[in-house]
C-alpha positions in Angstrom: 0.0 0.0 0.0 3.2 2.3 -0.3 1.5 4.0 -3.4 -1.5 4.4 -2.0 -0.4 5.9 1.5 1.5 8.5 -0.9 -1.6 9.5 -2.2 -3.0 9.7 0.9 -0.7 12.4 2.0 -0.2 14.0 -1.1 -4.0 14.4 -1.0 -4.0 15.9 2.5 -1.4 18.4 1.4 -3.2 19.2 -1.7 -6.2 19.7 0.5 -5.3 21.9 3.8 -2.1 23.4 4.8 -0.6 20.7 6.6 3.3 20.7 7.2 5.5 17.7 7.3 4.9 17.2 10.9 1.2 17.4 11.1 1.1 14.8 8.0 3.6 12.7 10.4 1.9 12.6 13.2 -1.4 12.0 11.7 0.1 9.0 9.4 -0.3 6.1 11.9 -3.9 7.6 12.5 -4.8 6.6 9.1 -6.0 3.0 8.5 -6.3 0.9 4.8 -9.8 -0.6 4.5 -10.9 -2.7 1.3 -14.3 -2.6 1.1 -16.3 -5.3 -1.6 -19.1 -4.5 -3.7 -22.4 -4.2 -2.1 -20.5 -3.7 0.9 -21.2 -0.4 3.7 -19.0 2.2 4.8 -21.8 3.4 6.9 -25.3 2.0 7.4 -28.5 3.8 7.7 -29.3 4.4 11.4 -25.4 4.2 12.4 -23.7 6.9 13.8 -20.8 7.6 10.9 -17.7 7.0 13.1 -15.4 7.2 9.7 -14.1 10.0 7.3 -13.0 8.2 4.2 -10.5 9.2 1.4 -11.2 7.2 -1.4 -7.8 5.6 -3.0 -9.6 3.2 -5.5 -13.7 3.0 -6.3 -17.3 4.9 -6.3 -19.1 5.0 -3.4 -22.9 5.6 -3.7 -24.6 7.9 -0.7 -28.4 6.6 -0.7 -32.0 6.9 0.9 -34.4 4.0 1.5 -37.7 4.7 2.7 -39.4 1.9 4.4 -42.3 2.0 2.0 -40.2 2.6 -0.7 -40.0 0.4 -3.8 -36.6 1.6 -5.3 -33.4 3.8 -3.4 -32.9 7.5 -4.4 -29.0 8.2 -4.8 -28.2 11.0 -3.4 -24.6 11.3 -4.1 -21.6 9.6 -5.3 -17.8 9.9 -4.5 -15.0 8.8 -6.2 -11.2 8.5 -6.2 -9.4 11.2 -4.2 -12.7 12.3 -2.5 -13.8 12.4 1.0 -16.6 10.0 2.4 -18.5 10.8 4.9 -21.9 11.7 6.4 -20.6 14.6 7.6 -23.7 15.5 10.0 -23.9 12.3 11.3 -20.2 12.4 12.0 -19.9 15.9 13.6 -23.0 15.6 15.4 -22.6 12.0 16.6 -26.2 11.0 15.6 -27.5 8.2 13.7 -27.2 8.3 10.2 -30.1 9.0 7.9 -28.0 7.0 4.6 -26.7 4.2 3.5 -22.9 4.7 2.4 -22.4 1.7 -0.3 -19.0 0.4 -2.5 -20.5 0.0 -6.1 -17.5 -1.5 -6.8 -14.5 -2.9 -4.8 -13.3 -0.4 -3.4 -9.7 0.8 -1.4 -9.9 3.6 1.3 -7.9 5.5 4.2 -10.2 6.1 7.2 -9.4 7.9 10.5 -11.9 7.6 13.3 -13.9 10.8 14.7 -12.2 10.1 18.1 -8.6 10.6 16.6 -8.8 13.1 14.0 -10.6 15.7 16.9 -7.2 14.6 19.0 -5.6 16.1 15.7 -7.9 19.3 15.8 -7.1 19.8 19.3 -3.4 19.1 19.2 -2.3 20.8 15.8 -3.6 23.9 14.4 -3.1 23.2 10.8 -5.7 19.8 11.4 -8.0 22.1 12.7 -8.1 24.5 9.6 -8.4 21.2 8.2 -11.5 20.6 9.7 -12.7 24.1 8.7 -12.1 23.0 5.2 -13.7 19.9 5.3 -16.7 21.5 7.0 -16.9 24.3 4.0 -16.4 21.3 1.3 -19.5 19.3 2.1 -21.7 22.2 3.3 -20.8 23.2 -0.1 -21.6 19.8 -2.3 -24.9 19.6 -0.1 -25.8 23.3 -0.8 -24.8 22.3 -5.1 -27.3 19.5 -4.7 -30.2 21.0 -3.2 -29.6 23.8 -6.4 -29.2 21.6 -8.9 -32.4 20.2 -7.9 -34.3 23.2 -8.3 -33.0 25.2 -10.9 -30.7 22.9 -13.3 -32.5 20.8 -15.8 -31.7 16.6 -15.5 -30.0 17.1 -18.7 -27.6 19.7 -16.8 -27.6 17.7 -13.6 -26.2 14.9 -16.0 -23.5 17.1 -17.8 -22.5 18.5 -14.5 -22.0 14.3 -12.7 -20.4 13.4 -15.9 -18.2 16.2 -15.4 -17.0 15.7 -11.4 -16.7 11.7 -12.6 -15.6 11.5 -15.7 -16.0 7.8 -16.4 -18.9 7.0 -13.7 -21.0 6.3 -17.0 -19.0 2.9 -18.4 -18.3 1.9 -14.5 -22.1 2.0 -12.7 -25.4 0.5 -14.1 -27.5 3.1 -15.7 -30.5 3.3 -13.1 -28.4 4.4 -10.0 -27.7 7.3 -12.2 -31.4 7.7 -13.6 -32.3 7.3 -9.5 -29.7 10.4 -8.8 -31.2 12.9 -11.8 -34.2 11.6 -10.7 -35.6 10.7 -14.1 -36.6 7.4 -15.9 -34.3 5.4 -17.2 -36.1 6.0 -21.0 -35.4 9.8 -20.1 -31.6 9.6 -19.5 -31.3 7.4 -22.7 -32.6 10.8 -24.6 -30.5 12.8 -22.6 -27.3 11.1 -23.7 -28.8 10.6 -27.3 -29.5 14.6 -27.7 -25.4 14.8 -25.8 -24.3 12.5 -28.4 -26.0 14.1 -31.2 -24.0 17.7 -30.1 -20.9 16.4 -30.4 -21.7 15.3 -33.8 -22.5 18.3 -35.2 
């Protein structure tokens, strides 16, 4: 996992302004998880103990409601994001999602308990925090947006565009279940994209 712990900490460099010495200190801190397909990094009604950096996979943030037929996707993360329920996380309160590997998947974790050691012991991790705070207040605040004033045919541009190749690597109805559309529907929306580039 030498590769993969570099891209751990290049990624926490790349994300906060951590020196050496809060990237060494914290490095024992961080644990390697695989996690299978159809396997949980968080369940519904689970406090989310975990923040995740994702080294390798897509992980799939859904909602089932008991008398619910099918899941809504919420959102998806991929390589060199953060996973988390961040609410559930900071708050310590069960957590309203289900946090599923669509495929097998490799991640660092840290546990709640030591990275607020981190926040209380080195400055720089608790900017850190600050950041991470900002980052999903801001991809819950996008979502929420996109829902009400972007068309599915934008809401699809704009996935395609955060993960590039989500298309070829998930099955078309957990994406038609995050637009929010039929499956026929997002087969004309990526008809009509098709057609553009044609032209």
């Amino acid at each position: 996992m030498t590769d993969r712990n570099e891209i751990l900490m290049q990624h926490l460099r790349d994300f906060a302004p951590l020196n050496e010495k809060d990237i060494t200190d914290s490095q024992l801190l961080w644990k390697a998880r695989r996690i299978a397909k159809g396997d949980f990094f968080n369940m519904q009604s689970m406090v989310c103990n975990d923040l995740g950096l994702i080294v390798k996979g897509i992980f799939r943030i859904y909602f089932r409601a008991p008398d619910a037929k099918e899941d809504q996707n919420i959102f998806f993360f991929s390589e060199e994001q953060f996973v988390v329920s961040l609410r559930s996380f900071v708050s310590r309160n069960p957590c309203w999602y289900f946090i599923e590997a669509m495929e097998d998947s490799e991640i660092f974790f840290i546990s709640y308990s030591d990275l607020n050691r981190l926040y209380e012991s080195h400055p720089n991790w608790a900017k850190f925090g600050r950041l991470l705070a900002e980052l999903f207040f801001t991809i819950a605040q996008s979502r929420t947006e996109e829902l009400l004033f972007l068309s599915p045919e934008q809401r699809y541009t704009r996935l395609v565009k955060e993960h590039p190749d989500i298309v070829e690597r998930i099955p078309a109805y957990h994406i038609s279940s995050y637009l929010g559309i039929t499956n026929p529907s997002l087969s004309r929306i990526r008809k009509r994209i098709e057609n553009k580039k044609a032209e």
